[in-house]
PyMOL Python script that loads the backbone (N, CA, C, O; Angstrom):
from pymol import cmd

cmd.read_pdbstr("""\
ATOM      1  N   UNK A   1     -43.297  -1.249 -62.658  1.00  0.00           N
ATOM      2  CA  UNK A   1     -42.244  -1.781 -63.482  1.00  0.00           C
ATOM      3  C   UNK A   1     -40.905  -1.243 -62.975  1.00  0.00           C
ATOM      4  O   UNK A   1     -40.925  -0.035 -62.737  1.00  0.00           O
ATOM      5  N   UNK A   2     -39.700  -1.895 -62.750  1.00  0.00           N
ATOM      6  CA  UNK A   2     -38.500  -1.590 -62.561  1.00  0.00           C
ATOM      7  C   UNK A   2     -37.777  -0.962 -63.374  1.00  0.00           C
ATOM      8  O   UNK A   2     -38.051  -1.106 -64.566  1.00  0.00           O
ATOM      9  N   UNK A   3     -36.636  -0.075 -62.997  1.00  0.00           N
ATOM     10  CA  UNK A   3     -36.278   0.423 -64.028  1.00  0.00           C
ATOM     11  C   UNK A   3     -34.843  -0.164 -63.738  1.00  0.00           C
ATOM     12  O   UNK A   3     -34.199  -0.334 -62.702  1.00  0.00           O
ATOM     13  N   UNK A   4     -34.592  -0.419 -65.151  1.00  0.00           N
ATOM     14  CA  UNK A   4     -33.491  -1.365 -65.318  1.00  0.00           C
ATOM     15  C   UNK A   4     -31.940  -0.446 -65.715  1.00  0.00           C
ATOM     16  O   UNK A   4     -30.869  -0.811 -65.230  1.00  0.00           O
ATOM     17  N   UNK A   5     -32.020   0.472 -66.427  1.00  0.00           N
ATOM     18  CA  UNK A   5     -31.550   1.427 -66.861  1.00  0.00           C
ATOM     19  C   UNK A   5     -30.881   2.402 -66.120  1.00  0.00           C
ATOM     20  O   UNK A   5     -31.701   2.599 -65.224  1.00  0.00           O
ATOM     21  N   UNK A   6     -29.881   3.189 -65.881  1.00  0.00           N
ATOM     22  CA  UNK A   6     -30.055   4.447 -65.370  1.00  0.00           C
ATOM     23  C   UNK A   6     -30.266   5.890 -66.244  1.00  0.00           C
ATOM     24  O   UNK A   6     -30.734   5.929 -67.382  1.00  0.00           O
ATOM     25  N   UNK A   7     -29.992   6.608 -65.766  1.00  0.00           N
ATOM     26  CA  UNK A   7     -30.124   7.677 -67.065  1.00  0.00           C
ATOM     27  C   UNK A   7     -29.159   7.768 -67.966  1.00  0.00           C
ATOM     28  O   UNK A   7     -27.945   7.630 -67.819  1.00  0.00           O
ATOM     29  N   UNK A   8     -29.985   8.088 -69.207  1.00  0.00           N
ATOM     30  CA  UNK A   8     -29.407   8.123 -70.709  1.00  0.00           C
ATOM     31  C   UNK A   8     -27.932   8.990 -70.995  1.00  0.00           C
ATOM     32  O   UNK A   8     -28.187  10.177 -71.197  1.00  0.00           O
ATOM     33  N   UNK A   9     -26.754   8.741 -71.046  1.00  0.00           N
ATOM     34  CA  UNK A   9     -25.441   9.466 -70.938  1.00  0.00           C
ATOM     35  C   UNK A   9     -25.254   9.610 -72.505  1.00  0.00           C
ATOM     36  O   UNK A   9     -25.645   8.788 -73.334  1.00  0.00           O
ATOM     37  N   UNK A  10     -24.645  10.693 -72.745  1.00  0.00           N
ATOM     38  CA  UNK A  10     -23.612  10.403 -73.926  1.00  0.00           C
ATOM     39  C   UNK A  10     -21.912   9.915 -73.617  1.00  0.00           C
ATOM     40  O   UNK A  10     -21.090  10.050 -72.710  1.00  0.00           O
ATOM     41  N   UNK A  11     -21.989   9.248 -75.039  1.00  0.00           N
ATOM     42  CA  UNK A  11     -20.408   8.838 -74.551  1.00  0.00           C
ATOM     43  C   UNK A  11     -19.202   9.645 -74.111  1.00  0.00           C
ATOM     44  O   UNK A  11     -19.378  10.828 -74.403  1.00  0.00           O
ATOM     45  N   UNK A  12     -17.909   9.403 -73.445  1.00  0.00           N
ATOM     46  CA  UNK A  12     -17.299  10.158 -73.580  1.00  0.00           C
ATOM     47  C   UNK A  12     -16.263  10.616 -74.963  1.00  0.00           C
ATOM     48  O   UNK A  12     -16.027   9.871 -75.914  1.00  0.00           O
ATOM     49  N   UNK A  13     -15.761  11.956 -74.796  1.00  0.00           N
ATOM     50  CA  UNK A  13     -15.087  12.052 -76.383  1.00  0.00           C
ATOM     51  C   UNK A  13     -13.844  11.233 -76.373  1.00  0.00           C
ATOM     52  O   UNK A  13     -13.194  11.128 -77.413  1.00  0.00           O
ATOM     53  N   UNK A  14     -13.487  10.678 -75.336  1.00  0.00           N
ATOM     54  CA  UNK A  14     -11.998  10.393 -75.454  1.00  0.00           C
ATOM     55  C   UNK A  14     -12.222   8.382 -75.365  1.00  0.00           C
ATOM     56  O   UNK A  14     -11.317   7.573 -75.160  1.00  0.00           O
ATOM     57  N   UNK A  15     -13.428   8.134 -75.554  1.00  0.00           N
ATOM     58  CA  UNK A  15     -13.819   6.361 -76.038  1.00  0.00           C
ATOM     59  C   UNK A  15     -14.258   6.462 -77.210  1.00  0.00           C
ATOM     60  O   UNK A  15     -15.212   6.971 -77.798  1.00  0.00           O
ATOM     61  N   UNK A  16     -12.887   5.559 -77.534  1.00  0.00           N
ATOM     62  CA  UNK A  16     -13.081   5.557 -79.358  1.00  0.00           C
ATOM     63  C   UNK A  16     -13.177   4.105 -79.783  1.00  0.00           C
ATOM     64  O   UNK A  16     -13.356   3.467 -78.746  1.00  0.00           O
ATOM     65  N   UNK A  17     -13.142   3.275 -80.835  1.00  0.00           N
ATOM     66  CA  UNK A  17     -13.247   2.252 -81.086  1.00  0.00           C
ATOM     67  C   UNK A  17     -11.360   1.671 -81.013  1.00  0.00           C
ATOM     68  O   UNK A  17     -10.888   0.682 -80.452  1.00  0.00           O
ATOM     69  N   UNK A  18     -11.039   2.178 -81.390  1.00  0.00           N
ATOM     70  CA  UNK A  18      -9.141   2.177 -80.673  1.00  0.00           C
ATOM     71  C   UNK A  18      -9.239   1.264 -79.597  1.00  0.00           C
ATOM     72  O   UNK A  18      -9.047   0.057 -79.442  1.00  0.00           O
ATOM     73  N   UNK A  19      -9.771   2.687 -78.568  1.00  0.00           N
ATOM     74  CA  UNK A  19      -9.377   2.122 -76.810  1.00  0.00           C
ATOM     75  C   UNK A  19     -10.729   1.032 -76.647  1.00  0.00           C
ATOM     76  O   UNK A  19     -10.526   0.036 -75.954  1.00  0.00           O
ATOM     77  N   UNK A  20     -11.599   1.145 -77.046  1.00  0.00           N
ATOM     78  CA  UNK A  20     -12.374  -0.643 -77.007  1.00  0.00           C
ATOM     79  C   UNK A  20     -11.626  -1.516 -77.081  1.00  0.00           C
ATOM     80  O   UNK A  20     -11.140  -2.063 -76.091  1.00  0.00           O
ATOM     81  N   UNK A  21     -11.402  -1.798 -78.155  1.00  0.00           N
ATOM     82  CA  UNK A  21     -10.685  -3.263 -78.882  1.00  0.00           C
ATOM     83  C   UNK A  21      -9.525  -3.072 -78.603  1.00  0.00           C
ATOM     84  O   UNK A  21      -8.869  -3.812 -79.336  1.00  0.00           O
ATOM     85  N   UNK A  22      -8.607  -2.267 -77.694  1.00  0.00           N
ATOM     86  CA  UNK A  22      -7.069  -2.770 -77.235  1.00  0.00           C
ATOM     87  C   UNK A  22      -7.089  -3.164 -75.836  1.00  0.00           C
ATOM     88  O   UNK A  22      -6.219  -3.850 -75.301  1.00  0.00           O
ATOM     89  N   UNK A  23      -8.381  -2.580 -75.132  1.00  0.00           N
ATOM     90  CA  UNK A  23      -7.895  -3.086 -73.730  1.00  0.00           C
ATOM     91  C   UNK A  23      -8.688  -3.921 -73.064  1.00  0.00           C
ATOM     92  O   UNK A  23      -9.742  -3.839 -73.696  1.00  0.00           O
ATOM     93  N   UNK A  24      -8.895  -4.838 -71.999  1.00  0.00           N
ATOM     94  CA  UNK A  24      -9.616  -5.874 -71.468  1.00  0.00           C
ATOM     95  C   UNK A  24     -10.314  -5.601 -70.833  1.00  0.00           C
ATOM     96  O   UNK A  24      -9.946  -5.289 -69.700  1.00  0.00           O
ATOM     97  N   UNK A  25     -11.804  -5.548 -71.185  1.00  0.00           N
ATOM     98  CA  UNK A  25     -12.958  -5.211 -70.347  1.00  0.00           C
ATOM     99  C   UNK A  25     -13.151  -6.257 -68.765  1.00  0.00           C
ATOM    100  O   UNK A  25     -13.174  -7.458 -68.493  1.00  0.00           O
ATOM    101  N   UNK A  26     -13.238  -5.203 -68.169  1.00  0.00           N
ATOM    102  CA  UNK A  26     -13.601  -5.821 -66.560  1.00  0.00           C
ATOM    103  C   UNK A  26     -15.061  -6.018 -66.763  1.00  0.00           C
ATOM    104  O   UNK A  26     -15.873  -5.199 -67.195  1.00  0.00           O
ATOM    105  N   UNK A  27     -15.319  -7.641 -66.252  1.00  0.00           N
ATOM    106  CA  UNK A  27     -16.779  -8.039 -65.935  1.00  0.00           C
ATOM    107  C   UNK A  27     -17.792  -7.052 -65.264  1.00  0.00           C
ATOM    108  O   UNK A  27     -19.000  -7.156 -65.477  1.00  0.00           O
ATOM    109  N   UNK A  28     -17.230  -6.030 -64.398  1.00  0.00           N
ATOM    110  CA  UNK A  28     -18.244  -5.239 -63.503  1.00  0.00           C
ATOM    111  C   UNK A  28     -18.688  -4.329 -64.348  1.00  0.00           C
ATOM    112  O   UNK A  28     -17.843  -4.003 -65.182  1.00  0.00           O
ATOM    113  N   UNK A  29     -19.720  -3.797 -64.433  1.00  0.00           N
ATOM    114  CA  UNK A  29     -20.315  -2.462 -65.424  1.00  0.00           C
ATOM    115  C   UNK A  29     -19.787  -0.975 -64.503  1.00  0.00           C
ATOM    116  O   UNK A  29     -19.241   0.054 -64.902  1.00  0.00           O
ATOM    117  N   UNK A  30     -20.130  -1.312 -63.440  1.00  0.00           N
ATOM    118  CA  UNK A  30     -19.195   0.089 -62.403  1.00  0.00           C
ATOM    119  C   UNK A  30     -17.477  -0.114 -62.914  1.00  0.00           C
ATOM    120  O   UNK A  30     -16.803   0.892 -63.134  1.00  0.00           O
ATOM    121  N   UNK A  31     -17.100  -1.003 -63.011  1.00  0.00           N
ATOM    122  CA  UNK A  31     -15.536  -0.852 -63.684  1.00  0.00           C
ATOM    123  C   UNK A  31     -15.103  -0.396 -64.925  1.00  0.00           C
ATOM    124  O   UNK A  31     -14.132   0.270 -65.283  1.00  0.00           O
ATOM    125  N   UNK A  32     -15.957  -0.857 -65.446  1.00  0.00           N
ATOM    126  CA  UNK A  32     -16.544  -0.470 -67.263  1.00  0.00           C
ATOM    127  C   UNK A  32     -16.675   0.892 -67.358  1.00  0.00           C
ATOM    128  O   UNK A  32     -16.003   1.496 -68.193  1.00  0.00           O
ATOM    129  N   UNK A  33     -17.572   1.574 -66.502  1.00  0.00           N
ATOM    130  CA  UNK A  33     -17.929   3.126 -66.418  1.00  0.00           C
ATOM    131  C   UNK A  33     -16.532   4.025 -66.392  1.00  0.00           C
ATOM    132  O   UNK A  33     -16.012   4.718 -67.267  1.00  0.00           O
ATOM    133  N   UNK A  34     -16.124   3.715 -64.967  1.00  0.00           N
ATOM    134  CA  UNK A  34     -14.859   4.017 -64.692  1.00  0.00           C
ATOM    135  C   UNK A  34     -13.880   4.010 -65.560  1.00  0.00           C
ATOM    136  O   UNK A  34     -13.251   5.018 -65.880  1.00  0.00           O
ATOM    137  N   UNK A  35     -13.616   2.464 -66.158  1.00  0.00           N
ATOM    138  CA  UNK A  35     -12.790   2.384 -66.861  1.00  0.00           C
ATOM    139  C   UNK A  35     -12.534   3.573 -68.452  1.00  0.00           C
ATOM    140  O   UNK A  35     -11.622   4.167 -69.028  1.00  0.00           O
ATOM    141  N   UNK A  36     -13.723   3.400 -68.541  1.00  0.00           N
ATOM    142  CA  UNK A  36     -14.002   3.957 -70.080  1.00  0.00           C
ATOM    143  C   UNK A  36     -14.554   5.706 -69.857  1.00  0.00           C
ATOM    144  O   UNK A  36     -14.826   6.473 -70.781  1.00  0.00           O
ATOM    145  N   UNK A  37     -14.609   6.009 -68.453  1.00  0.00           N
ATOM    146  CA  UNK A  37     -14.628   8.131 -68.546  1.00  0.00           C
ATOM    147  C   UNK A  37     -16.306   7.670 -68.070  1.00  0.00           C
ATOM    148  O   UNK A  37     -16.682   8.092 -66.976  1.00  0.00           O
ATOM    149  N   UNK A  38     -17.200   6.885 -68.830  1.00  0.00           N
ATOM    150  CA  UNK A  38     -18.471   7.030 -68.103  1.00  0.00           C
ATOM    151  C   UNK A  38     -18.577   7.724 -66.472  1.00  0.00           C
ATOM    152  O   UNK A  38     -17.941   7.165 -65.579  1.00  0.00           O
ATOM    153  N   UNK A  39     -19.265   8.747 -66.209  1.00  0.00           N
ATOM    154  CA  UNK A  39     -19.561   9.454 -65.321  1.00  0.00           C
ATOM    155  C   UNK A  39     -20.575   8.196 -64.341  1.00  0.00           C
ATOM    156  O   UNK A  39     -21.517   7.532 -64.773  1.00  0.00           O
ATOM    157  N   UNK A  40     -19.823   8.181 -62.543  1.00  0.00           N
ATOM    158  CA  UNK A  40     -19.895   7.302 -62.089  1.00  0.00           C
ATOM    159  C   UNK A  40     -21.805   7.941 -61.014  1.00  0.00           C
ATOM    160  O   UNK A  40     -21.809   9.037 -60.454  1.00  0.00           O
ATOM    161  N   UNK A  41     -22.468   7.465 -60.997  1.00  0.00           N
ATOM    162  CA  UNK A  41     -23.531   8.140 -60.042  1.00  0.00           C
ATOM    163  C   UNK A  41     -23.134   7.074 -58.550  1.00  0.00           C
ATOM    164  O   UNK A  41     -23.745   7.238 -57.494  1.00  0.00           O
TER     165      UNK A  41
END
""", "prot")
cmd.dss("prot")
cmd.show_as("cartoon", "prot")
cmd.util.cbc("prot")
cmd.orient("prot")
């Protein structure tokens, strides 16, 4: 079976529901990471 997932992160403290809903999510999930403090592997 594939694993679809990578490993389980917690969020960062500084993504709040604020900075969601004010700024424009980029289609890429690697931009998303970046964008939002997610730690990049």
């Amino acid at each position: 079976m594939a694993r679809i997932f990578g490993p389980i992160q917690t969020k960062p403290t500084e993504l709040t529901l604020k900075r969601l809903v004010s700024v424009t999510h980029p289609l890429d999930w690697s931009e998303q990471e970046r964008q939002f403090g997610f730690r990049h592997h």
